[in-house]
C-alpha positions as CSV (number, residue, x, y, z in Angstrom):
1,X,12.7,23.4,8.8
2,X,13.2,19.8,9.7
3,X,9.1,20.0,11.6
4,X,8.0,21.7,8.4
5,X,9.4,19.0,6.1
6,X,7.9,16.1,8.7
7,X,4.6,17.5,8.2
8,X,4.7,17.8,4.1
9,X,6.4,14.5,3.2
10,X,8.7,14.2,0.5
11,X,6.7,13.3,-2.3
12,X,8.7,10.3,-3.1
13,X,8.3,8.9,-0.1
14,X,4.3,9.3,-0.4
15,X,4.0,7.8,-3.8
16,X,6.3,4.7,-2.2
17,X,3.8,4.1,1.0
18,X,0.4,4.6,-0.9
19,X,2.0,2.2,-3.1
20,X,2.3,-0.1,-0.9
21,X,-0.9,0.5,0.8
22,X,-2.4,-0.5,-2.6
23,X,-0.6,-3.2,-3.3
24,X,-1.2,-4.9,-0.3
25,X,-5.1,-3.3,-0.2
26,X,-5.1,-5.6,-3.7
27,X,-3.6,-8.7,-2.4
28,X,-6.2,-8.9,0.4
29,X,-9.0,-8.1,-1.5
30,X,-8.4,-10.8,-4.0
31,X,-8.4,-13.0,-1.2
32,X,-12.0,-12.7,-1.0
33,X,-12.8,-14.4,-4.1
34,X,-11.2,-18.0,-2.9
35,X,-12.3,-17.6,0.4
36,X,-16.0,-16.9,-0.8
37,X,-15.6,-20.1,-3.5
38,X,-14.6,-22.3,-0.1
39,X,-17.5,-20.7,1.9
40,X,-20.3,-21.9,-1.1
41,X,-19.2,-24.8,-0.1
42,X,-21.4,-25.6,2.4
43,X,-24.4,-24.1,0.4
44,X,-24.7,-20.8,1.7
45,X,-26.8,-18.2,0.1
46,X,-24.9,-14.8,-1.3
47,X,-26.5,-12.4,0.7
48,X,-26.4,-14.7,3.8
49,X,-22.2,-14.9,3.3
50,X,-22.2,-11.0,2.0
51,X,-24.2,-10.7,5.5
52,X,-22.0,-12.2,8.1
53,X,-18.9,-10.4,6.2
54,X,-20.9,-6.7,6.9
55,X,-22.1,-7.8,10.6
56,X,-18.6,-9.1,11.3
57,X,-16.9,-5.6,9.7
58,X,-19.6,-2.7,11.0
59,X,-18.4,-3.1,15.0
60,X,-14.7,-2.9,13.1
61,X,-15.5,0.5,11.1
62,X,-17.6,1.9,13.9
63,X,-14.3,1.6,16.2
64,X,-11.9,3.1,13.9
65,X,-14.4,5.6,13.0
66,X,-14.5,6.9,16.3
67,X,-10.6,6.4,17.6
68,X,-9.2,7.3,14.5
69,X,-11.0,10.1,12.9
70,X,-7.8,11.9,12.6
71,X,-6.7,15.7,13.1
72,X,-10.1,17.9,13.1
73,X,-8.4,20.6,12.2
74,X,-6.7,19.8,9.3
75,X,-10.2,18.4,7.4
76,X,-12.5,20.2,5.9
77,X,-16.0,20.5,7.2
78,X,-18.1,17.7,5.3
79,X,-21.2,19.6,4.2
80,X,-24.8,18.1,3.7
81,X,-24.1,17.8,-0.1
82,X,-20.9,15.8,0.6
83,X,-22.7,13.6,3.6
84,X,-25.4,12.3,0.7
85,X,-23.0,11.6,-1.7
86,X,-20.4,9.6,0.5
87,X,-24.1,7.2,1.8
88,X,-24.4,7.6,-2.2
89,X,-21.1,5.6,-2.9
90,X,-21.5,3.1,0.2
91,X,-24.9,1.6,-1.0
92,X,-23.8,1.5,-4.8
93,X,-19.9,1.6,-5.0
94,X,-19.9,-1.1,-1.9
95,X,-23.1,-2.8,-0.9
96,X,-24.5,-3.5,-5.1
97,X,-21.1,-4.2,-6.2
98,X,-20.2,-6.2,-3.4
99,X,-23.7,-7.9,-3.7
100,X,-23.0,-8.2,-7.6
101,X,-19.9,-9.5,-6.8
102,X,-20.7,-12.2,-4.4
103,X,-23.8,-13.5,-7.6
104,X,-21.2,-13.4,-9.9
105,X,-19.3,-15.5,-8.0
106,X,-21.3,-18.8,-7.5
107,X,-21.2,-18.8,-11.9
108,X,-17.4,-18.5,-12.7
109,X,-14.1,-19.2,-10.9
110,X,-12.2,-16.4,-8.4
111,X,-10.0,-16.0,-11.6
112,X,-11.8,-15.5,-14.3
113,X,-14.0,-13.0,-11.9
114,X,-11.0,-11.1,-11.2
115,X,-10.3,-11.0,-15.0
116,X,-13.4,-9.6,-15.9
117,X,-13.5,-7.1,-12.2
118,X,-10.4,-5.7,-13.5
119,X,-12.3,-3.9,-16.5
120,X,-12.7,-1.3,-13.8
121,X,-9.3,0.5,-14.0
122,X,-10.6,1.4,-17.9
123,X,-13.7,2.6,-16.4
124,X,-12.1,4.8,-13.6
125,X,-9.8,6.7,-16.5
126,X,-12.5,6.7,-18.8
127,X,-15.8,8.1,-17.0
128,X,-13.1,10.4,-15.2
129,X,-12.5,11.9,-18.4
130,X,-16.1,12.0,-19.6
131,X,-17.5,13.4,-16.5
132,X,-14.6,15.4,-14.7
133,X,-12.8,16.3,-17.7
134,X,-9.9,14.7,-16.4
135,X,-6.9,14.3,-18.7
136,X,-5.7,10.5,-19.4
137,X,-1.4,10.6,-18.9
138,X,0.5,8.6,-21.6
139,X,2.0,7.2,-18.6
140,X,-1.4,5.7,-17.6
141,X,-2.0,4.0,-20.8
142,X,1.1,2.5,-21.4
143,X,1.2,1.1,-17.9
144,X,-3.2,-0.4,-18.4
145,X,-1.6,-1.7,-21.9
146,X,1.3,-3.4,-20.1
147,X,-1.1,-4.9,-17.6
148,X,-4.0,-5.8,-19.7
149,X,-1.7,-7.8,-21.8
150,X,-0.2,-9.2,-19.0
151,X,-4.0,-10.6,-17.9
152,X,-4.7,-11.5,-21.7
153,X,-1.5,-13.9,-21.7
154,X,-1.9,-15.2,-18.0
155,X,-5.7,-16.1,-18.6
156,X,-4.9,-17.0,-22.4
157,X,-3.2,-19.9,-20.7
158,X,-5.5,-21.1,-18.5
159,X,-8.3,-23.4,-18.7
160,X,-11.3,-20.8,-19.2
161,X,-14.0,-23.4,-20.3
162,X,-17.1,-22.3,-18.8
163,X,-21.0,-23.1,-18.2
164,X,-24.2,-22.6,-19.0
165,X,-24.4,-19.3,-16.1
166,X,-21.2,-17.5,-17.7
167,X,-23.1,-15.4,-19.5
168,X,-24.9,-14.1,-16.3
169,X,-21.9,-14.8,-14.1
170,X,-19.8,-12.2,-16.3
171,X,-22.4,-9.9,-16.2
172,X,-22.9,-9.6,-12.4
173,X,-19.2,-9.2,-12.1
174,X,-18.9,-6.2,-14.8
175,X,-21.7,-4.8,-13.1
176,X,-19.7,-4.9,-10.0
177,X,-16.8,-3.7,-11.3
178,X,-18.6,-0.5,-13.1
179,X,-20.2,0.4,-9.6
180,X,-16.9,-0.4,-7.5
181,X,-15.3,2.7,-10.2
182,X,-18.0,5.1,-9.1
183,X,-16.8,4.5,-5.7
184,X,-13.1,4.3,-6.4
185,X,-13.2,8.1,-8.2
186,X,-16.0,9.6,-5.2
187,X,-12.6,8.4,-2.7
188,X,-10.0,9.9,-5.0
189,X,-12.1,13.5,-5.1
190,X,-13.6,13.5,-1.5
191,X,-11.0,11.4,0.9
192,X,-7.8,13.9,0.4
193,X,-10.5,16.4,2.0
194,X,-12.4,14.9,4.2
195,X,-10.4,13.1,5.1
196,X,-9.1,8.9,4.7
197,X,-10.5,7.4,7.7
198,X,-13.9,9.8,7.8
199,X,-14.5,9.0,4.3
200,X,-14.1,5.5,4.2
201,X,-15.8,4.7,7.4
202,X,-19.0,6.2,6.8
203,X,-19.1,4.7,3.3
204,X,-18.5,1.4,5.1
205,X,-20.9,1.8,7.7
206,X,-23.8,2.9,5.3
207,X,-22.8,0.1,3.3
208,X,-23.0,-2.4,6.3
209,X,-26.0,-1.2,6.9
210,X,-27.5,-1.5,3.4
211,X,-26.6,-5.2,3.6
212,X,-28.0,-5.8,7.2
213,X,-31.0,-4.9,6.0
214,X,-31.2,-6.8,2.6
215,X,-30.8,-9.7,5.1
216,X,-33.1,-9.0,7.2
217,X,-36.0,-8.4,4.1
218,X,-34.9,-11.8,2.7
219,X,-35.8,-14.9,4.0
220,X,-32.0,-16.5,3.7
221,X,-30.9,-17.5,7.9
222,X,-27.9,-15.9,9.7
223,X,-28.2,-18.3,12.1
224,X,-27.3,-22.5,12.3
225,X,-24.9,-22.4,9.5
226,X,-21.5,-24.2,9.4
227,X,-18.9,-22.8,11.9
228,X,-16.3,-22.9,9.0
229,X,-19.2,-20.5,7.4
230,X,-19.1,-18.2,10.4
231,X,-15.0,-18.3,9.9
232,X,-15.0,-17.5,6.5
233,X,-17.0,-14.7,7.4
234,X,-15.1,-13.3,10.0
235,X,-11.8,-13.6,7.8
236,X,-13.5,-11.7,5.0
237,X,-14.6,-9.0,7.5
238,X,-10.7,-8.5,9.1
239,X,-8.2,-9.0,6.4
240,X,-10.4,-8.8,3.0
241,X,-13.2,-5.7,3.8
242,X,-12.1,-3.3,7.0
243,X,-8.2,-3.5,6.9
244,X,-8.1,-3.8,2.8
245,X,-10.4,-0.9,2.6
246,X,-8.3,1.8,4.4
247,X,-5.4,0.5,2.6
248,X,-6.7,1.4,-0.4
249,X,-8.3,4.9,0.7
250,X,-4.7,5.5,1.4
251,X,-3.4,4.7,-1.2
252,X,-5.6,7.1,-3.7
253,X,-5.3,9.6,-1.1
254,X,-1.7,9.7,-2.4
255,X,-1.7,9.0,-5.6
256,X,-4.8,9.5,-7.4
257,X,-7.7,7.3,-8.4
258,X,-6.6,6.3,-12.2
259,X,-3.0,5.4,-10.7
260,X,-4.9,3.8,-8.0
261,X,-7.1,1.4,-10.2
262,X,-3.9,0.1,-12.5
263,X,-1.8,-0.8,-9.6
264,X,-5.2,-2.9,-8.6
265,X,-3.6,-5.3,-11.7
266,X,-1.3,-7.2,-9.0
267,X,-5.2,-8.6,-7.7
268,X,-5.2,-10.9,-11.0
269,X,-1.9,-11.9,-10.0
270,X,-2.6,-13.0,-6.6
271,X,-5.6,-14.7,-7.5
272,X,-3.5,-16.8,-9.6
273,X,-0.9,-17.3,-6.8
274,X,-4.0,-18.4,-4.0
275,X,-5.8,-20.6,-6.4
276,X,-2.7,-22.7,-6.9
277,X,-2.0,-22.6,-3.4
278,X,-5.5,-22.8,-1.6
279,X,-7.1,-24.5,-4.4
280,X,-4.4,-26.8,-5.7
281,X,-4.9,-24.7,-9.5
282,X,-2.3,-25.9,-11.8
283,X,-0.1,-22.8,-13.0
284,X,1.6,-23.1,-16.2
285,X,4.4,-20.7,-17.8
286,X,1.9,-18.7,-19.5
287,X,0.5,-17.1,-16.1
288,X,3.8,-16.6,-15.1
289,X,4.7,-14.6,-18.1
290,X,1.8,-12.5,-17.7
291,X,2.3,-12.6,-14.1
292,X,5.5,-10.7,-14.6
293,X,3.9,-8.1,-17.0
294,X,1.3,-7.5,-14.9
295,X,3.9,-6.4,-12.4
296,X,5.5,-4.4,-14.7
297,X,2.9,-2.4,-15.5
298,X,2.6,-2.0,-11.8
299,X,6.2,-0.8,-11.5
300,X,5.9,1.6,-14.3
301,X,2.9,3.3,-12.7
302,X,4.8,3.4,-9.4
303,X,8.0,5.0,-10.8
304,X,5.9,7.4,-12.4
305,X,5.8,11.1,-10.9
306,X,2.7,12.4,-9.7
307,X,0.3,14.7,-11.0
């Protein structure tokens, strides 16, 4: 009895650690946004920086690919159709919208990028339904309203004036954030099958890859940067790509893709919290309030029950 329950979980106690693998997946991927506004810097092109973070992250996914590939026997065998679409996802759900990301990026500020990036948890409920038939919960909306509102009220009080490239800057970013929900509801369907570590790392790999190559069509250098460049790089490859992205493979593993992208809300909030910190950004009571709502909405997904 005591082996059988070890091996199925109590279900509670799922929903608790892919919570936290998301939350924490978040945190770390919103990193990337100040850390890529310190790297431009030093004048670096975007596909040079998007470059090093691939180059830096493919001998990471590689390892864990092969070490921690997980029990054989309790994954389904990946077929052909399943191998295309998983190199599918990696080039558009990763390498464009990491790509559109990173354009986006030298336009507006890390927040208002994460603002407009988080249109993407509307996008994963939405085509879900449209495509997949997949019911929306009344759970789901009230949490997306509490956290929408919360980003509407932390951003309404922040200093949003923009330039000339917003236009294009916004549009790069909600062109990322529309591919990055292709990729977030192919992990929700294939991952609990395939299995996490499987899934992800060949969607990294072929998404490494993809970039490599960019580089090596374009005419921007890899080599005789900055060493702080090289750093920033290195950073983004350890604690905002390789260990971020298993988190969050984890996390939908357990709790579903449209779950998944709302508890992606606390990424506004932590941009918010490294701006002020890493980039001395004033925050006023407003972004605390919607700070607070935003992790409510988070809390209300996570005491939710499952599907």
């Amino acid at each position: 009895m005591s082996h059988h329950l070890l091996r199925t979980g109590d279900p509670a106690r799922i929903r608790l650690i892919g919570l936290l693998c998301l939350l924490l997946g978040a945190v770390l991927f919103s990193s990337k946004g100040i850390i890529i506004k310190l790297a431009y810097r030093y004048e670096v092109s975007s596909i040079s920086l998007l470059g090093l973070r691939m180059i830096f992250s493919l001998p990471l996914f590689l390892l864990i690919a092969h070490f921690r590939s997980g029990d054989r026997a309790t994954r389904a065998p990946m077929t052909v159709a399943d191998f295309f679409t998983i190199v599918v996802l990696g080039v558009v759900g990763y390498y464009l919208a990491s790509y559109a990301d990173f354009l986006g990026l030298r336009y507006l500020s890390a927040g208002m990028e994460r603002v407009i990036l988080f249109t993407y948890p509307t996008m994963v409920l939405l085509l879900q339904r449209l495509v997949f038939g997949t019911p929306i919960r009344r759970v789901q909306w009230i949490a997306t309203g509490i956290c929408y509102l919360g980003i509407v009220v932390a951003f309404g009080g922040s200093d949003l004036r923009v330039g000339s490239g917003f236009a294009t800057g916004a549009g790069f970013i909600f062109l990322s954030a529309l591919l990055y929900s292709a990729y977030m509801i192919g992990s929700g369907r294939l991952a609990p099958r395939l299995g996490n570590v499987r899934f992800t790392s060949l969607a990294l790999i072929t998404a490494s890859l993809s970039v490599i190559l960019h580089v090596m069509l374009s005419s921007d250098p890899l080599l005789g940067l900055p060493v702080a460049v090289y750093v920033y790089g290195g950073v983004m490859a350890v604690f905002c790509t390789v260990i971020p992205s298993y988190l969050v493979t984890e996390g939908v593993r357990r709790l579903g893709a449209g779950d998944a992208a709302i508890i992606g809300a606390v990424g506004p909030v932590a941009t918010i919290v490294l701006e002020y910190v890493v980039l001395h950004e004033h925050m006023n009571l407003l972004q605390g309030l919607g700070a607070a709502l935003i992790i409510s909405g988070v809390v209300v997904i996570g005491r939710s029950k499952g599907r």
